[in-house]
PDB file with SEQRES, HELIX, SHEET and CRYST1 records, atoms N, CA, C and O in Angstrom:
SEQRES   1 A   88  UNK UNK UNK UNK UNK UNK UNK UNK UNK UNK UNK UNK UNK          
SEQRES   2 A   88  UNK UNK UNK UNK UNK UNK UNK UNK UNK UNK UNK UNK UNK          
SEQRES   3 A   88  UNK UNK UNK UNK UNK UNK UNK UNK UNK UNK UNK UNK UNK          
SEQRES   4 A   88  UNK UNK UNK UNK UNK UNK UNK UNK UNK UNK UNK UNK UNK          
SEQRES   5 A   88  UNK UNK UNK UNK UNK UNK UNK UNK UNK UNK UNK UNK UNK          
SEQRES   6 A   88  UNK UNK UNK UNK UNK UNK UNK UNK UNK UNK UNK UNK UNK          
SEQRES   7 A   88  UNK UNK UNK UNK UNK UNK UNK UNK UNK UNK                      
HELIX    1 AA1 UNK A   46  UNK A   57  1                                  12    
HELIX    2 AA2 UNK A   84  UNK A   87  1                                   4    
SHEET    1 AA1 3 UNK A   3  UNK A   5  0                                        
SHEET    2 AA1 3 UNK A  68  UNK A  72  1                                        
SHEET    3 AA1 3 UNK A  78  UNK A  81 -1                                        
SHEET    1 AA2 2 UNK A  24  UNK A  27  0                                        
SHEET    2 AA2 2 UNK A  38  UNK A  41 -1                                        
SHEET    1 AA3 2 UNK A  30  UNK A  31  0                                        
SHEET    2 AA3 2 UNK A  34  UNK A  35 -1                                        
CRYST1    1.000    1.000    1.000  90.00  90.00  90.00 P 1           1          
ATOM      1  N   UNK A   1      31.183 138.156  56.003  1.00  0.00           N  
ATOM      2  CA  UNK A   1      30.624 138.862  57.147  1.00  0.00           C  
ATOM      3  C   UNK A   1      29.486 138.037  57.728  1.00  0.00           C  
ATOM      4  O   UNK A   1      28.666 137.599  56.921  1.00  0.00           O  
ATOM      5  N   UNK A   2      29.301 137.726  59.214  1.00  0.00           N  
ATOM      6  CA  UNK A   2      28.725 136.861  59.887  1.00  0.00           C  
ATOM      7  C   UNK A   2      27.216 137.896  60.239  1.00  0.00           C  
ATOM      8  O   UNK A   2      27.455 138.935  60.854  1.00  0.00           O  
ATOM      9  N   UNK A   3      26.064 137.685  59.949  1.00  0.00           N  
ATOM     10  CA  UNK A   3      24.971 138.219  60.536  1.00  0.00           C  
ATOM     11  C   UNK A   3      24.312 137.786  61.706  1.00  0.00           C  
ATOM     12  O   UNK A   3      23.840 136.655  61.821  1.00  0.00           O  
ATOM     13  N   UNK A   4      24.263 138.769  62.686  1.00  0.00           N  
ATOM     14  CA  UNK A   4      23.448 138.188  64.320  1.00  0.00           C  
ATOM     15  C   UNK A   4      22.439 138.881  64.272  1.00  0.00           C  
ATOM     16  O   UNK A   4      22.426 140.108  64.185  1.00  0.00           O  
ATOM     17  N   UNK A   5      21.510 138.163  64.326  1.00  0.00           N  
ATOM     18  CA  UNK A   5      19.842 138.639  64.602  1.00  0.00           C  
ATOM     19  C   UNK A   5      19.146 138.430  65.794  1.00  0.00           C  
ATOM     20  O   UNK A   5      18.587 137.407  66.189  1.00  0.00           O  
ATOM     21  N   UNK A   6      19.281 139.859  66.473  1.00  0.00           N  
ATOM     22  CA  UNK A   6      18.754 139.391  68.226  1.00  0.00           C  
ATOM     23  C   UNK A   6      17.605 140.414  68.182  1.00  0.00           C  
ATOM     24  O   UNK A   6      17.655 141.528  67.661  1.00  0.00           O  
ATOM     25  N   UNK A   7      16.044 139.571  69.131  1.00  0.00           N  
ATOM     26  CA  UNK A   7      15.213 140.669  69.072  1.00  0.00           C  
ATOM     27  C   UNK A   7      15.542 140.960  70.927  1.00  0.00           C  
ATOM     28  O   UNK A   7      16.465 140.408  71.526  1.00  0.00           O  
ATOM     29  N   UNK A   8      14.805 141.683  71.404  1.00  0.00           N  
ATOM     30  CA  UNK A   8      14.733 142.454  72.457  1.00  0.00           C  
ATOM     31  C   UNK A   8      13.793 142.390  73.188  1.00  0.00           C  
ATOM     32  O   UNK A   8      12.841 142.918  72.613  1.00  0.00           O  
ATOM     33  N   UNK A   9      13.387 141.865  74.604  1.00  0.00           N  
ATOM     34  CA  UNK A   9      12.887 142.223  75.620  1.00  0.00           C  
ATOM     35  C   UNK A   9      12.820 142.612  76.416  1.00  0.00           C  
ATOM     36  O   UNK A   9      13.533 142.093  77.275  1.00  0.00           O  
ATOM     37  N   UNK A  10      11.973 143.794  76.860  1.00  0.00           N  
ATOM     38  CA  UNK A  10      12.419 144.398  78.366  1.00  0.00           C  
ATOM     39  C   UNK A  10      11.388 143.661  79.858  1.00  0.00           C  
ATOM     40  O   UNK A  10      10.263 143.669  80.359  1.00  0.00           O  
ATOM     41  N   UNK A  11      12.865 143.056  80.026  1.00  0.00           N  
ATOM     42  CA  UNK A  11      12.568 141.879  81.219  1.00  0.00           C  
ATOM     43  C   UNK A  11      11.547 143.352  82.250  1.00  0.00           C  
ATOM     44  O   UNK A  11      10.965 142.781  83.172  1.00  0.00           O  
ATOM     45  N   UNK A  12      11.305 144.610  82.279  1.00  0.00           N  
ATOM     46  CA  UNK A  12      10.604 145.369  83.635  1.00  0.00           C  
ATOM     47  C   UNK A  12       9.046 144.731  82.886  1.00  0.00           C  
ATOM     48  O   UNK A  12       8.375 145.155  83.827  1.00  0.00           O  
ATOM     49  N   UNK A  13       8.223 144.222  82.178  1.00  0.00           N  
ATOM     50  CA  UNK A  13       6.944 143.836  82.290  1.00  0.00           C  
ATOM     51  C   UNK A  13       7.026 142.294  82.143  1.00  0.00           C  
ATOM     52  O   UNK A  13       5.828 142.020  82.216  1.00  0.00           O  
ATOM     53  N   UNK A  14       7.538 141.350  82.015  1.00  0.00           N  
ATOM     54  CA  UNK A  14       8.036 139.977  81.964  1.00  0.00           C  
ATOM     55  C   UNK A  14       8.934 139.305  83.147  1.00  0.00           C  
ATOM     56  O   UNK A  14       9.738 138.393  82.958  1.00  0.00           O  
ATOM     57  N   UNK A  15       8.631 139.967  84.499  1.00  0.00           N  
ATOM     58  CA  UNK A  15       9.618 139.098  85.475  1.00  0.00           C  
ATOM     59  C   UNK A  15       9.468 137.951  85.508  1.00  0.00           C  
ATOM     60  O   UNK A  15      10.393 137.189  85.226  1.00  0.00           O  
ATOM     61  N   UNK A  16       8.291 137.533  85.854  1.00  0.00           N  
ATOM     62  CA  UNK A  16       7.185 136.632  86.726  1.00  0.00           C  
ATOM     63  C   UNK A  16       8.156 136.066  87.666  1.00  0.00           C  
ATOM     64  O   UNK A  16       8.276 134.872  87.393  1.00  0.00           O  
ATOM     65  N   UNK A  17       8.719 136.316  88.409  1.00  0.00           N  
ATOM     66  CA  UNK A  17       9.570 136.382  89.203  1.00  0.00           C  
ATOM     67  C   UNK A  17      10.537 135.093  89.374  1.00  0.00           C  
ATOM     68  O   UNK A  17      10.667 134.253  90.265  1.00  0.00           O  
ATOM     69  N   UNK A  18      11.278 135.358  87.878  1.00  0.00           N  
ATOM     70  CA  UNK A  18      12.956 134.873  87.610  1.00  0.00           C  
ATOM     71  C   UNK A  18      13.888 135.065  87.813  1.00  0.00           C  
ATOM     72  O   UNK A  18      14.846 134.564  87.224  1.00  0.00           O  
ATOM     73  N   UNK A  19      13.966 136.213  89.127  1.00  0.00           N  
ATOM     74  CA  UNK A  19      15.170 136.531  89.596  1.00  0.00           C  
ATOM     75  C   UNK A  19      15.837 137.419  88.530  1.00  0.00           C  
ATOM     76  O   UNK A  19      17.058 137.577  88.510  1.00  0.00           O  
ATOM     77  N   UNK A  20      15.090 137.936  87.735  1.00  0.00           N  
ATOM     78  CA  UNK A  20      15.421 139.083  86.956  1.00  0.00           C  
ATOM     79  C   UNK A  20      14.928 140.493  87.068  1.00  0.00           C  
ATOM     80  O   UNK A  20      13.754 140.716  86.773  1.00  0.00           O  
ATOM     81  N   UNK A  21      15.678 141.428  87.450  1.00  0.00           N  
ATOM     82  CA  UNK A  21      14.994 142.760  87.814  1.00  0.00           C  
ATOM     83  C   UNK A  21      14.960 143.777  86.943  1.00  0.00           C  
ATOM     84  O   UNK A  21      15.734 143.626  85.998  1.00  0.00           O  
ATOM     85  N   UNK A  22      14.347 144.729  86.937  1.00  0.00           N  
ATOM     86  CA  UNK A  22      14.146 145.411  85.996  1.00  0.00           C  
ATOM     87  C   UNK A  22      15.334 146.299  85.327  1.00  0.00           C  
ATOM     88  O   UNK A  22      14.939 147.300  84.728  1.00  0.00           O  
ATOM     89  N   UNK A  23      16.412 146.121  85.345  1.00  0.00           N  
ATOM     90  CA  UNK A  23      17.176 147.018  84.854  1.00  0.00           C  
ATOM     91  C   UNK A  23      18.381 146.255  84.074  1.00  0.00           C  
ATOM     92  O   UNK A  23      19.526 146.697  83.990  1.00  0.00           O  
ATOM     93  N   UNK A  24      17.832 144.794  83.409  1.00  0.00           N  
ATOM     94  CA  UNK A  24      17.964 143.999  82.597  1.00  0.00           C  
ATOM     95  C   UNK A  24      17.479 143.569  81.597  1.00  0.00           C  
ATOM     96  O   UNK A  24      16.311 143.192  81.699  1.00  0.00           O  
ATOM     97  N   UNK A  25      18.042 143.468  80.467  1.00  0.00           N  
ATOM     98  CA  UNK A  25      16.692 143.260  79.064  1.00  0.00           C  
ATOM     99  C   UNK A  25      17.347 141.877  78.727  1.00  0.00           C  
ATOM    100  O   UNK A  25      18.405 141.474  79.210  1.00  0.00           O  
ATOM    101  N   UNK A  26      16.682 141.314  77.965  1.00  0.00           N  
ATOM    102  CA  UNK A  26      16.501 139.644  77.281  1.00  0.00           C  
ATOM    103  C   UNK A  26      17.045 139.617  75.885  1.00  0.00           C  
ATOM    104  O   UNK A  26      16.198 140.121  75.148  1.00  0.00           O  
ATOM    105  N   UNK A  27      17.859 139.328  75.369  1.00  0.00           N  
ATOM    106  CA  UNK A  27      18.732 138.847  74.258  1.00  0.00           C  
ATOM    107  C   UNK A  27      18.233 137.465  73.365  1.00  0.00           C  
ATOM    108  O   UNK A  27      18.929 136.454  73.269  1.00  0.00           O  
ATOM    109  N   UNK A  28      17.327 137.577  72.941  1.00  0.00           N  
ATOM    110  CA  UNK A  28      17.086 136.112  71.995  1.00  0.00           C  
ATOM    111  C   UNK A  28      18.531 136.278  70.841  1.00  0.00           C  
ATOM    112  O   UNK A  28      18.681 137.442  70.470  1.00  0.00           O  
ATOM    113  N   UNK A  29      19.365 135.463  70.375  1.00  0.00           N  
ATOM    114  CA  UNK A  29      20.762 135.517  69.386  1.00  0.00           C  
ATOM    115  C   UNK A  29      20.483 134.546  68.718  1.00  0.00           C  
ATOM    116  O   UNK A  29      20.503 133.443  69.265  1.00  0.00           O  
ATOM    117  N   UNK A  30      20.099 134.682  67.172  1.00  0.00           N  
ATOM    118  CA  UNK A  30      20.097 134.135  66.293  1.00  0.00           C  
ATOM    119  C   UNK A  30      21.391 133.746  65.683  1.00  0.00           C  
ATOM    120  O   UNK A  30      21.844 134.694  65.042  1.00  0.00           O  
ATOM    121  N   UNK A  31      22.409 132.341  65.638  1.00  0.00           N  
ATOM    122  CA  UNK A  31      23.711 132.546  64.958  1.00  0.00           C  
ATOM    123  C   UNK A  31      23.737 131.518  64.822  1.00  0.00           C  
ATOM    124  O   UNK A  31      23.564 130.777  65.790  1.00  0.00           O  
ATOM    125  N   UNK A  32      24.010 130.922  63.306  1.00  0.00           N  
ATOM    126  CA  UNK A  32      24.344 129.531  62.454  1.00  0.00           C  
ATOM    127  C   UNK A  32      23.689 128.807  63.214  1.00  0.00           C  
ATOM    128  O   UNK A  32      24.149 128.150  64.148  1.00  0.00           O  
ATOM    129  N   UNK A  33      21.867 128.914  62.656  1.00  0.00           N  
ATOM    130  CA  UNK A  33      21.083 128.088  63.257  1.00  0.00           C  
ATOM    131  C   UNK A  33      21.020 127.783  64.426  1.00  0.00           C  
ATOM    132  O   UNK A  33      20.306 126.794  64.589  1.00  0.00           O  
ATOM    133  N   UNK A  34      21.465 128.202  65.373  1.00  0.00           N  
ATOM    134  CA  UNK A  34      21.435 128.122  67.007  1.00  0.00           C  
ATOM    135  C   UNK A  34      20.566 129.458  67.753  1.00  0.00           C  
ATOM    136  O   UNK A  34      20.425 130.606  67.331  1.00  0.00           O  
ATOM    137  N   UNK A  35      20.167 128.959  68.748  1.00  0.00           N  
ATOM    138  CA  UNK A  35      19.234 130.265  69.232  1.00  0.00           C  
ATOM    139  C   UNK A  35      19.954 130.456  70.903  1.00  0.00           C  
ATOM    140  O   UNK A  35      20.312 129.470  71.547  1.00  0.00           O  
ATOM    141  N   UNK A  36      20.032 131.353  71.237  1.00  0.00           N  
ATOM    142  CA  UNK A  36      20.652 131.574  72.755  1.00  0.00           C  
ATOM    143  C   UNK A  36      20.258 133.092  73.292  1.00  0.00           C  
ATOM    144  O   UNK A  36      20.348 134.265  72.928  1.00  0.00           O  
ATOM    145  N   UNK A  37      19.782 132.324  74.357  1.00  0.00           N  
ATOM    146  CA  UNK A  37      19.147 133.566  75.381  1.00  0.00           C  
ATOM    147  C   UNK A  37      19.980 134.466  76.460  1.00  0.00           C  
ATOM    148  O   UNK A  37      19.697 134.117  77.607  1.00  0.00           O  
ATOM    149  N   UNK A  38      20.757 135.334  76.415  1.00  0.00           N  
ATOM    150  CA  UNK A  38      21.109 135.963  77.823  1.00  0.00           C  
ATOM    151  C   UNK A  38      20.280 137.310  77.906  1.00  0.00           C  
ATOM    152  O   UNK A  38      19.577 137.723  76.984  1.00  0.00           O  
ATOM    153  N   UNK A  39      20.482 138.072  79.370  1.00  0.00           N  
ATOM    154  CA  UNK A  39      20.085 138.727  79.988  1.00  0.00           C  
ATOM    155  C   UNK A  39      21.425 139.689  80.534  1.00  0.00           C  
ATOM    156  O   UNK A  39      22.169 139.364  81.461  1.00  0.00           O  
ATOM    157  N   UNK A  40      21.549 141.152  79.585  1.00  0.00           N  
ATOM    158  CA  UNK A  40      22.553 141.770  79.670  1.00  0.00           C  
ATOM    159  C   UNK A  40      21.635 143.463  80.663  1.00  0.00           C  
ATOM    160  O   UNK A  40      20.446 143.782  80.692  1.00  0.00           O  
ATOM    161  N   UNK A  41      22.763 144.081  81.255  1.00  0.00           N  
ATOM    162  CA  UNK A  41      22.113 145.306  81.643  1.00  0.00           C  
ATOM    163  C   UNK A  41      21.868 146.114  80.696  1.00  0.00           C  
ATOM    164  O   UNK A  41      22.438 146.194  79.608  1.00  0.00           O  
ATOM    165  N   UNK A  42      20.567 147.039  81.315  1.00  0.00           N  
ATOM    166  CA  UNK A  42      19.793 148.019  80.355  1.00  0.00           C  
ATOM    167  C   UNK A  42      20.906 149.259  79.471  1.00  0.00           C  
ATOM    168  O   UNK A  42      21.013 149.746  78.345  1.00  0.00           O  
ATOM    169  N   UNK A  43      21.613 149.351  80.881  1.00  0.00           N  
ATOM    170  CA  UNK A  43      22.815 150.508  80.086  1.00  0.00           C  
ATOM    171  C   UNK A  43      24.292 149.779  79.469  1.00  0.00           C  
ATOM    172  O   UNK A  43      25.358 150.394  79.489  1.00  0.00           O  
ATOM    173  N   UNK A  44      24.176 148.624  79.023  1.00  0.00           N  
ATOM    174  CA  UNK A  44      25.677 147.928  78.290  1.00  0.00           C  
ATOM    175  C   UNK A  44      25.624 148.943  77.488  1.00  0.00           C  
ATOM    176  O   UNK A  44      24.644 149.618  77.174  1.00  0.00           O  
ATOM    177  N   UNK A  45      27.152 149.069  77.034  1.00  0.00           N  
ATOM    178  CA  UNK A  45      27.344 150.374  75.951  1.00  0.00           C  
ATOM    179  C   UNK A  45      27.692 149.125  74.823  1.00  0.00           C  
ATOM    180  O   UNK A  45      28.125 147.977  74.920  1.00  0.00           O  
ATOM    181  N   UNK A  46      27.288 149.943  73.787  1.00  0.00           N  
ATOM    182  CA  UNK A  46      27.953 148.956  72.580  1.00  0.00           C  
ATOM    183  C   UNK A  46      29.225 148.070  72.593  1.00  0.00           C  
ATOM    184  O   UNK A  46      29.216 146.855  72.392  1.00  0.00           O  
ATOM    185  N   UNK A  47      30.450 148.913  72.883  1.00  0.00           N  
ATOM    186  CA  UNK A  47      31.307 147.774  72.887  1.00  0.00           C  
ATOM    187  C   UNK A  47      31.300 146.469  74.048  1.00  0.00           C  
ATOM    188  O   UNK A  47      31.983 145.446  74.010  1.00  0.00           O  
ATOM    189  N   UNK A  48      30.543 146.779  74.820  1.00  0.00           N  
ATOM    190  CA  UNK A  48      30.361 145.541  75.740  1.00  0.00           C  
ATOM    191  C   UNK A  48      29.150 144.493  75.113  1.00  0.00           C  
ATOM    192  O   UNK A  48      28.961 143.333  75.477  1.00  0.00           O  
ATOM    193  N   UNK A  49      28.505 145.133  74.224  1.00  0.00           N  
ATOM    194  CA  UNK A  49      27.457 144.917  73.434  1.00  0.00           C  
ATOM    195  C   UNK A  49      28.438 143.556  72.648  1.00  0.00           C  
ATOM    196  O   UNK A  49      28.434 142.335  72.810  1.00  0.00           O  
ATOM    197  N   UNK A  50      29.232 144.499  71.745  1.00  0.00           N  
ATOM    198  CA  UNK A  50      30.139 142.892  70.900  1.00  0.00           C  
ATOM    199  C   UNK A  50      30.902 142.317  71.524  1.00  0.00           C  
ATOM    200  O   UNK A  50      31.095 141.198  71.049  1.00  0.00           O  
ATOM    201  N   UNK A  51      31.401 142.497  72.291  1.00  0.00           N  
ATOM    202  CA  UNK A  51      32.006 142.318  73.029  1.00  0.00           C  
ATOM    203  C   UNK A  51      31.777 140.499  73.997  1.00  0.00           C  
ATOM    204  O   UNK A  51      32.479 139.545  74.329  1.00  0.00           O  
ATOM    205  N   UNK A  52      30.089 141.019  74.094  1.00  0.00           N  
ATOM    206  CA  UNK A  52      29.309 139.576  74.777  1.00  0.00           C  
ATOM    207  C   UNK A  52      29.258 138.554  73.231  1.00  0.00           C  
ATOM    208  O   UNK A  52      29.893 137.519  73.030  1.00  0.00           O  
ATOM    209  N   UNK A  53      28.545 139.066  72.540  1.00  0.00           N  
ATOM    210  CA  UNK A  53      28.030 138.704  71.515  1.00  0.00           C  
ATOM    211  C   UNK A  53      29.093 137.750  70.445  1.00  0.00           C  
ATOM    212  O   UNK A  53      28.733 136.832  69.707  1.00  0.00           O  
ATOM    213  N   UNK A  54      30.962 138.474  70.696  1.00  0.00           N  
ATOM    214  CA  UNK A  54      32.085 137.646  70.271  1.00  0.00           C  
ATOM    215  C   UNK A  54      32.358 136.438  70.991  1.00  0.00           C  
ATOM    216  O   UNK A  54      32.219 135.334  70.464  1.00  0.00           O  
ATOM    217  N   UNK A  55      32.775 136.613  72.276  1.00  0.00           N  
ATOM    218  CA  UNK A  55      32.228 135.475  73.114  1.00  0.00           C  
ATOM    219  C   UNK A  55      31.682 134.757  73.092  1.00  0.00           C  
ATOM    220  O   UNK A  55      32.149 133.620  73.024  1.00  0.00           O  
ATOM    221  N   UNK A  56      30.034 135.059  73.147  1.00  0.00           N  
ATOM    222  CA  UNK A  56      29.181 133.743  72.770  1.00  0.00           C  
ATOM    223  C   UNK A  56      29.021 132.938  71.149  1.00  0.00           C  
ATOM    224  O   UNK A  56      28.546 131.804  71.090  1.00  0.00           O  
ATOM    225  N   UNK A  57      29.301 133.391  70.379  1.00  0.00           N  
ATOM    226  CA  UNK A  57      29.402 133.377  69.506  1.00  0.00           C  
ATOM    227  C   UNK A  57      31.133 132.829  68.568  1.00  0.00           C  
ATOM    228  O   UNK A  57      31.270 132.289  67.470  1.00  0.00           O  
ATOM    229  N   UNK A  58      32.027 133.203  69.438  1.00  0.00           N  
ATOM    230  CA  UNK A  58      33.024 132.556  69.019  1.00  0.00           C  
ATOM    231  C   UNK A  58      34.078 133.060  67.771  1.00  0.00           C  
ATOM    232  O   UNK A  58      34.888 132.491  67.039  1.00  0.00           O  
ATOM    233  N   UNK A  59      33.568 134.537  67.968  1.00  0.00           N  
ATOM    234  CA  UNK A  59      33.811 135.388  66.812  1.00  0.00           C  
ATOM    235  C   UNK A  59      34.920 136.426  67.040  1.00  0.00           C  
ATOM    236  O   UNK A  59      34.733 137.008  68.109  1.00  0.00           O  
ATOM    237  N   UNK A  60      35.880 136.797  66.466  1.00  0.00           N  
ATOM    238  CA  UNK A  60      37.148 137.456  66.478  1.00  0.00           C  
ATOM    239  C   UNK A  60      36.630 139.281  66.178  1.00  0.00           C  
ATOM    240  O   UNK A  60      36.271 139.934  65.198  1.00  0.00           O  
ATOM    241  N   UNK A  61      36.841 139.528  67.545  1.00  0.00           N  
ATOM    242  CA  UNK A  61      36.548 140.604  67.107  1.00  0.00           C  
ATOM    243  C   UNK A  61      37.247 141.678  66.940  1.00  0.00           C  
ATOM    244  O   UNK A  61      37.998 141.849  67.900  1.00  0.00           O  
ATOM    245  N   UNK A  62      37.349 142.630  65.994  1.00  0.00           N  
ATOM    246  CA  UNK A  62      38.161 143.313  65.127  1.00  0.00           C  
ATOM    247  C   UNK A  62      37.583 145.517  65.563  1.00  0.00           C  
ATOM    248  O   UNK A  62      36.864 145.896  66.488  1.00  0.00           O  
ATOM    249  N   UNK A  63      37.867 145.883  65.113  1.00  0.00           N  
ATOM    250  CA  UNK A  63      37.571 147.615  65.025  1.00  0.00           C  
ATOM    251  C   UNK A  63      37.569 147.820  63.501  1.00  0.00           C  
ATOM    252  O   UNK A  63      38.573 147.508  62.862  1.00  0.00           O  
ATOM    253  N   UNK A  64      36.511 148.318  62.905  1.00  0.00           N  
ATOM    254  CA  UNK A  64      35.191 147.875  63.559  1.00  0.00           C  
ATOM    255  C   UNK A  64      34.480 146.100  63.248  1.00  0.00           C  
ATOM    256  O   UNK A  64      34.707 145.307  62.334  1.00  0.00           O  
ATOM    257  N   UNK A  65      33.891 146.037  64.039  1.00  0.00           N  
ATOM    258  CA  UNK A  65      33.226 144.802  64.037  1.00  0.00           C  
ATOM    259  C   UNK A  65      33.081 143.954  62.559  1.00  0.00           C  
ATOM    260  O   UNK A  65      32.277 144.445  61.767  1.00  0.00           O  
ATOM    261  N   UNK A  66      33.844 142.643  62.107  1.00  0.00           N  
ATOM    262  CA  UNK A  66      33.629 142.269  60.632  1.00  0.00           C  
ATOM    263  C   UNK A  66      32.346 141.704  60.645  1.00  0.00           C  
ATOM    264  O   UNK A  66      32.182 141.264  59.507  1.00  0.00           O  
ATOM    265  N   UNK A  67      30.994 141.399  61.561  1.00  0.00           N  
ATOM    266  CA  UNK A  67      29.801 141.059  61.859  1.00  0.00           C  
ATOM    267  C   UNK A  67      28.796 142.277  62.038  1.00  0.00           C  
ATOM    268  O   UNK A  67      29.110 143.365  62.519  1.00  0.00           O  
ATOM    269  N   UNK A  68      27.163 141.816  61.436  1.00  0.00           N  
ATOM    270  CA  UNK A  68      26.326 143.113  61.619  1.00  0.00           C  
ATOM    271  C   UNK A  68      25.549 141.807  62.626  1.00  0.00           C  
ATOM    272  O   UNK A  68      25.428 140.583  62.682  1.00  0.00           O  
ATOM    273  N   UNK A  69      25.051 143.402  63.511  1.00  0.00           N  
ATOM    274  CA  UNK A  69      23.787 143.033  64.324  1.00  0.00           C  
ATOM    275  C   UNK A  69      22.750 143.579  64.126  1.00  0.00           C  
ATOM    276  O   UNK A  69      22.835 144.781  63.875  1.00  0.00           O  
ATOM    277  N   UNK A  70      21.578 143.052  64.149  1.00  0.00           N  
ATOM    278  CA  UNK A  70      20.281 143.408  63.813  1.00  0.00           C  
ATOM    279  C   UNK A  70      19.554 143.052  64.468  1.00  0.00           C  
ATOM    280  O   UNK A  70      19.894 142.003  65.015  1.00  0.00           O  
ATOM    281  N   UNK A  71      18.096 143.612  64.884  1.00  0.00           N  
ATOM    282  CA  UNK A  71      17.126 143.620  65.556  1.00  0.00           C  
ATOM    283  C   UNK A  71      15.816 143.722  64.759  1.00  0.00           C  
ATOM    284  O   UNK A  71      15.700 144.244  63.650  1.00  0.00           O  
ATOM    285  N   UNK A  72      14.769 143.098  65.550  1.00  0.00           N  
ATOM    286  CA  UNK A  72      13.457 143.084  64.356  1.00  0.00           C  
ATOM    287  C   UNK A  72      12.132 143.808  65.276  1.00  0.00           C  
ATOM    288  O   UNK A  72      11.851 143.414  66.408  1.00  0.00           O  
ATOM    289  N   UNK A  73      11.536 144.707  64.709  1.00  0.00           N  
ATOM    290  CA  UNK A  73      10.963 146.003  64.955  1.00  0.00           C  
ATOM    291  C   UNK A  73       9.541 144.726  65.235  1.00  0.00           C  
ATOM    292  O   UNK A  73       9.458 143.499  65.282  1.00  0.00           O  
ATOM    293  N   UNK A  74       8.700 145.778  65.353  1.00  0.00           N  
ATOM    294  CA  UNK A  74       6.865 145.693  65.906  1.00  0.00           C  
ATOM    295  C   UNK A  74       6.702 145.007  64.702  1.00  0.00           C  
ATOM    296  O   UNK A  74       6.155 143.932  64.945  1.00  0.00           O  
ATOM    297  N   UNK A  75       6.998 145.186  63.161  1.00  0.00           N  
ATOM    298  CA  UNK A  75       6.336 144.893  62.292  1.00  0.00           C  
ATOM    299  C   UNK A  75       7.471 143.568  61.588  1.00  0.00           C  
ATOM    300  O   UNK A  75       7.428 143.534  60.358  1.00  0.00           O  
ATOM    301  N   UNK A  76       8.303 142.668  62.159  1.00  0.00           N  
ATOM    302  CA  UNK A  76       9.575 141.924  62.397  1.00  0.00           C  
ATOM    303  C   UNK A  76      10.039 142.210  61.148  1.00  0.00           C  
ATOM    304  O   UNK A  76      10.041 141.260  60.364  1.00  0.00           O  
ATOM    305  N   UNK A  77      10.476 143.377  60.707  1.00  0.00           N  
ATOM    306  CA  UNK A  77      11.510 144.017  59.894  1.00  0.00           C  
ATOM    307  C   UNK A  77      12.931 144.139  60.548  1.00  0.00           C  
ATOM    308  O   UNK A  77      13.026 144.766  61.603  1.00  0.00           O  
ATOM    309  N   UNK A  78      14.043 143.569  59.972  1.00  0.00           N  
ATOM    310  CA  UNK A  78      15.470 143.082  60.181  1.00  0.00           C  
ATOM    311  C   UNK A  78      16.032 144.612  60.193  1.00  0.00           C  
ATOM    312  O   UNK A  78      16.373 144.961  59.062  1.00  0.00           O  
ATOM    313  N   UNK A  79      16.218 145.642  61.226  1.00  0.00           N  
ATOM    314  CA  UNK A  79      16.880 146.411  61.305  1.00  0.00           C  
ATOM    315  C   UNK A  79      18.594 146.849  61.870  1.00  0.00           C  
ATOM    316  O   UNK A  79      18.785 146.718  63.079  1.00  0.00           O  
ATOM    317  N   UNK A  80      19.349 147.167  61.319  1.00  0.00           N  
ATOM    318  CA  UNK A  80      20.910 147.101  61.251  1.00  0.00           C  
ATOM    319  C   UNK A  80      21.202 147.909  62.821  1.00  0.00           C  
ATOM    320  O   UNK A  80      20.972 149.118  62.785  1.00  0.00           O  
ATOM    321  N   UNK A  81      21.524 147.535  63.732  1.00  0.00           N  
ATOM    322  CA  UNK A  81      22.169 148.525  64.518  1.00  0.00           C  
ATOM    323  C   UNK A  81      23.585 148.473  64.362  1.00  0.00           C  
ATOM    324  O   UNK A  81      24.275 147.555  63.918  1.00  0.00           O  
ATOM    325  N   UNK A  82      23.999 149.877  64.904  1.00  0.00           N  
ATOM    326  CA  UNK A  82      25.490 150.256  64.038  1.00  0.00           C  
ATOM    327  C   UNK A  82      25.950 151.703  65.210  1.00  0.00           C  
ATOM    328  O   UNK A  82      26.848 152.506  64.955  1.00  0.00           O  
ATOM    329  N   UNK A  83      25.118 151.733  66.417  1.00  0.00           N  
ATOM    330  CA  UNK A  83      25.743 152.752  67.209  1.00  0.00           C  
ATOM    331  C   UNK A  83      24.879 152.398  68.578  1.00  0.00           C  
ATOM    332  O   UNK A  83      24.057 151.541  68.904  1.00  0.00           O  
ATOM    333  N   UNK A  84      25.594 153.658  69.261  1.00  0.00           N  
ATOM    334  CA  UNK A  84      24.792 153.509  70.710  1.00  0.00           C  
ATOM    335  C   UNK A  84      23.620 153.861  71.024  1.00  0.00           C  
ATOM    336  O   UNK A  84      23.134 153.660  72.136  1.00  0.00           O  
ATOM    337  N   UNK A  85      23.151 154.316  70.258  1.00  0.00           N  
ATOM    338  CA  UNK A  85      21.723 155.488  69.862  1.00  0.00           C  
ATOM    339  C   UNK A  85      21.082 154.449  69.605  1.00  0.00           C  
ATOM    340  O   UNK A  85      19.978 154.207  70.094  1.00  0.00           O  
ATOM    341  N   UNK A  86      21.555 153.869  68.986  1.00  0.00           N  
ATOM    342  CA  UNK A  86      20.526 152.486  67.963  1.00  0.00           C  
ATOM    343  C   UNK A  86      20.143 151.377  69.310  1.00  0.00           C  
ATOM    344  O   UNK A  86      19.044 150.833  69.203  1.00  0.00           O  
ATOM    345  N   UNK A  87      20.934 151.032  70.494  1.00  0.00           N  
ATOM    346  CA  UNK A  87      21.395 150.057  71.010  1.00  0.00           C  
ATOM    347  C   UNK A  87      20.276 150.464  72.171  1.00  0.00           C  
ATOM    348  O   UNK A  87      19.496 149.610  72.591  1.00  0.00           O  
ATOM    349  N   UNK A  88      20.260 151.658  72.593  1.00  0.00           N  
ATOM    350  CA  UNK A  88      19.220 152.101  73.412  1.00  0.00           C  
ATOM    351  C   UNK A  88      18.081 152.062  73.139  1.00  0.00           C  
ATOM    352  O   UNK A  88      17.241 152.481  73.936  1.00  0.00           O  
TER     353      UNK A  88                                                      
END                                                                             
């Protein structure tokens, strides 16, 4: 099982005006030592979620997903997301 570690920015206090508007967040993707940045919309639902993430990544994706994604909190603790609740 392949682990992706992406933290999260919400591009609405970080424009400085990149042609990014507020109803887009920032993707840092941690995967086999490589780091890659996109800029997905605020409301992607999960499966568009792996969906990007197989793609860039190069990864076969299956139901459910044979890869975890994780995100790292205020205190950069590696937390599992695993739904849409989580993703919001």
């Amino acid at each position: 099982m392949s682990t992706l570690i992406h933290s999260m920015v919400n591009e609405e206090n970080h424009n400085n005006n990149n042609n990014i508007d507020s109803t887009t967040i920032k993707f840092l993707i941690h995967y086999q030592q490589q780091a890659t940045v996109i800029y997905l919309p605020l409301n992607i639902t999960l499966d568009a979620f792996y969906n990007h993430l197989s793609s860039i990544c190069h990864l076969t994706l299956t139901n459910p997903p044979t890869f975890t994604i994780k995100w790292l909190d205020e205190s950069l603790d590696a937390i599992t997301m695993s739904s849409q609740r989580e993703l919001n």
